[in-house]
C-alpha positions in Angstrom: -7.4 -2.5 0.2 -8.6 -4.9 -2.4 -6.2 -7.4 -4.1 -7.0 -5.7 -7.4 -6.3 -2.5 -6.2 -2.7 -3.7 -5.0 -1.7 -5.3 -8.2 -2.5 -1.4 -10.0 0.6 -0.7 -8.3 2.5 -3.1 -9.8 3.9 -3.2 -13.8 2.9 -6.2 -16.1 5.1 -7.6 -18.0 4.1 -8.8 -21.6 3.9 -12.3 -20.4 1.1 -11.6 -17.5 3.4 -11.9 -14.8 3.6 -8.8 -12.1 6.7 -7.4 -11.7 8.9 -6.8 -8.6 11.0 -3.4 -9.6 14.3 -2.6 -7.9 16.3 -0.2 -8.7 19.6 1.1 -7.3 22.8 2.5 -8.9 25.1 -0.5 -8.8 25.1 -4.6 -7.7 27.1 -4.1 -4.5 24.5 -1.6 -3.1 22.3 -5.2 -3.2 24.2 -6.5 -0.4 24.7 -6.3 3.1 27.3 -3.9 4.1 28.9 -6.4 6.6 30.2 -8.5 4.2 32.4 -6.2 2.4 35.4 -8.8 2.8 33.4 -11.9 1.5 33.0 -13.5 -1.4 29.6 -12.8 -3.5 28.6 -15.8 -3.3 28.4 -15.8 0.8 27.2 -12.5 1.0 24.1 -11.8 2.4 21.3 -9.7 0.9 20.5 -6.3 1.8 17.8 -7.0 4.6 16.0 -4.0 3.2 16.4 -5.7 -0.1 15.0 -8.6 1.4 12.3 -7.2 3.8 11.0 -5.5 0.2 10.9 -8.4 -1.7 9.1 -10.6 1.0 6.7 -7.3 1.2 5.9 -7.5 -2.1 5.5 -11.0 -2.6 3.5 -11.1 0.2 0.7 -8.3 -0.8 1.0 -9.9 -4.3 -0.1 -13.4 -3.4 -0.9 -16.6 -5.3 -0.2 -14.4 -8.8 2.8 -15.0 -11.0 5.4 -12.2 -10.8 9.0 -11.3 -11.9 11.6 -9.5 -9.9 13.2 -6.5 -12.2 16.5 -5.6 -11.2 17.1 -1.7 -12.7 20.6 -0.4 -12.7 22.1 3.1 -13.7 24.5 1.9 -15.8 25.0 -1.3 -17.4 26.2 -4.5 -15.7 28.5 -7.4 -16.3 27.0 -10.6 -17.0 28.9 -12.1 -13.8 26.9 -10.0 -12.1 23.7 -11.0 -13.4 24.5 -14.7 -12.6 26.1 -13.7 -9.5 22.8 -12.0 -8.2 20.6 -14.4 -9.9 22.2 -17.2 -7.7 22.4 -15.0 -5.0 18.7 -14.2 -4.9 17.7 -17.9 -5.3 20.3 -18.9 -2.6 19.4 -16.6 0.0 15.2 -17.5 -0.1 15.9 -21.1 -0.7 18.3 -20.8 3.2 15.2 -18.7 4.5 12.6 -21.1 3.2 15.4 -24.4 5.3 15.5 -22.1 7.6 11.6 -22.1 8.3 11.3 -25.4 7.9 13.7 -26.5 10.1 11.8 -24.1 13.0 8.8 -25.8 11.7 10.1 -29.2 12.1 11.7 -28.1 16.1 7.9 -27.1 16.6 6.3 -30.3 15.9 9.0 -32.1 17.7 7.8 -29.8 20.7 4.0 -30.3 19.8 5.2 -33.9 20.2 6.9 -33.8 23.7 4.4 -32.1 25.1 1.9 -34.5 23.9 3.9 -37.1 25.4 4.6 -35.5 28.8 1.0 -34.9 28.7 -0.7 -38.1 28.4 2.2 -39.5 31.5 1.0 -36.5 33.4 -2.9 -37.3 33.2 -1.8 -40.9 33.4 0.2 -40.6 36.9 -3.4 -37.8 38.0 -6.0 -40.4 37.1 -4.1 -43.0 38.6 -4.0 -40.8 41.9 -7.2 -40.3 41.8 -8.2 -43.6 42.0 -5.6 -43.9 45.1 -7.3 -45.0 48.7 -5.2 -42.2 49.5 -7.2 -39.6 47.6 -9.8 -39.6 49.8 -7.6 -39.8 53.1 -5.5 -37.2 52.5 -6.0 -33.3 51.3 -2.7 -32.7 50.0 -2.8 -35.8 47.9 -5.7 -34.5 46.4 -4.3 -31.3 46.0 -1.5 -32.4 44.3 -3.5 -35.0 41.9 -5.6 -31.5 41.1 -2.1 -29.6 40.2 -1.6 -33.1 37.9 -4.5 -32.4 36.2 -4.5 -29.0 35.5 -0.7 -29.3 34.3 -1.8 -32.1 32.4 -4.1 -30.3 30.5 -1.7 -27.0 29.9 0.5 -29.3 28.0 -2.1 -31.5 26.0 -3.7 -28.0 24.7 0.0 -26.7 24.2 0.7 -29.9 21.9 -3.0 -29.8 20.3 -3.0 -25.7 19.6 0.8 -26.1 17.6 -0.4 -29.2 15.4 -3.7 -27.2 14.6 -2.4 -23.9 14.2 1.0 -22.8 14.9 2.6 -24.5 12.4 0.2 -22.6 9.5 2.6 -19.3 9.3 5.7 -21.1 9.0 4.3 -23.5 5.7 3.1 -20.0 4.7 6.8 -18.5 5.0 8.2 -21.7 3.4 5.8 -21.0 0.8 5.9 -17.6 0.2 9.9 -18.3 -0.1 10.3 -20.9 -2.3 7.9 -18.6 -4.5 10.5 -15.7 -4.8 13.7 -18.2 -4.8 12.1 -19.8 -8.0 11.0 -16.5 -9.6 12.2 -14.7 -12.9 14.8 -12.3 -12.4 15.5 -9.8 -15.2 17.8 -7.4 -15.2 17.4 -4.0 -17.5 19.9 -0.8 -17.4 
């Protein structure tokens, strides 16, 4: 499906930006179930609230939107700055969140960089060894050196080139919802 063909689906509001509808009948239904006992502000989401958002954000790419929130009746304006917050909170934890797993990944790209390069180091140095050419299982295990070598270097090379692209695109796409508009209209 084309891009314009998925922002049809989507209301404008006067201002050009795409909006994000939600409806439900009240703001508790907005959060997760589990955390009846908590405060608003440490509640989590509705993960089908979330999954939604992320969905739509996602489809609707690099253009501006909105998030609308409809309710049945009308709400109190705690509630609107409760859920505004709570909205920006949760995507700015998911976007840390990512990052952080993005940050644990390079540190792993890095290891395995380093553990690597000692590998190849201690093969080629076998290699080299008087020894190597005396003995098969030397050469055997300057072989298994190598090879294991390699398996990490391309590890360490394939996460700096690619791995890390969908988590900047999470962090991305987050920090896009946890800074958008949110209206609210009963």
């Amino acid at each position: 499906m084309q891009n314009r063909e998925i922002l049809e689906r989507y209301e404008m509001a006067e201002s050009g930006e795409i909006i994000i509808d939600i409806s439900t009948q009240k703001v508790e239904d907005l959060y997760s179930k589990f955390d009846k006992k908590s405060h608003f502000l440490k509640k989590d989401l509705n993960q089908d609230l979330v999954d939604y958002i992320i969905e739509c954000a996602g489809e609707i790419g690099d253009e501006r939107f909105l998030i609308r929130f409809n309710f049945e009746s009308k709400i109190e304006p705690e509630s609107v700055s409760r859920l505004q917050n709570s909205v920006k909170r949760f995507f700015a934890y998911l976007q840390e969140h990512e990052h952080s797993k993005m940050k644990e990944m390079f540190k792993k790209s890095a290891t395995l960089l380093f553990v690597g390069a000692i590998i190849a180091t201690l093969s080629i140095g076998m290699a080299q060894s008087e020894f190597m050419q005396k003995s098969i299982a030397f050469a055997v295990i300057s072989e298994g050196l190598t090879v294991a070598a390699w398996v990490s270097l391309w590890e360490a090379l394939a996460i700096f080139l690619v791995k890390w692209m969908p988590y900047k695109k999470k962090i991305s796409l987050y920090e896009r919802i946890a800074n958008a508009k949110i209206i609210f209209s009963a």
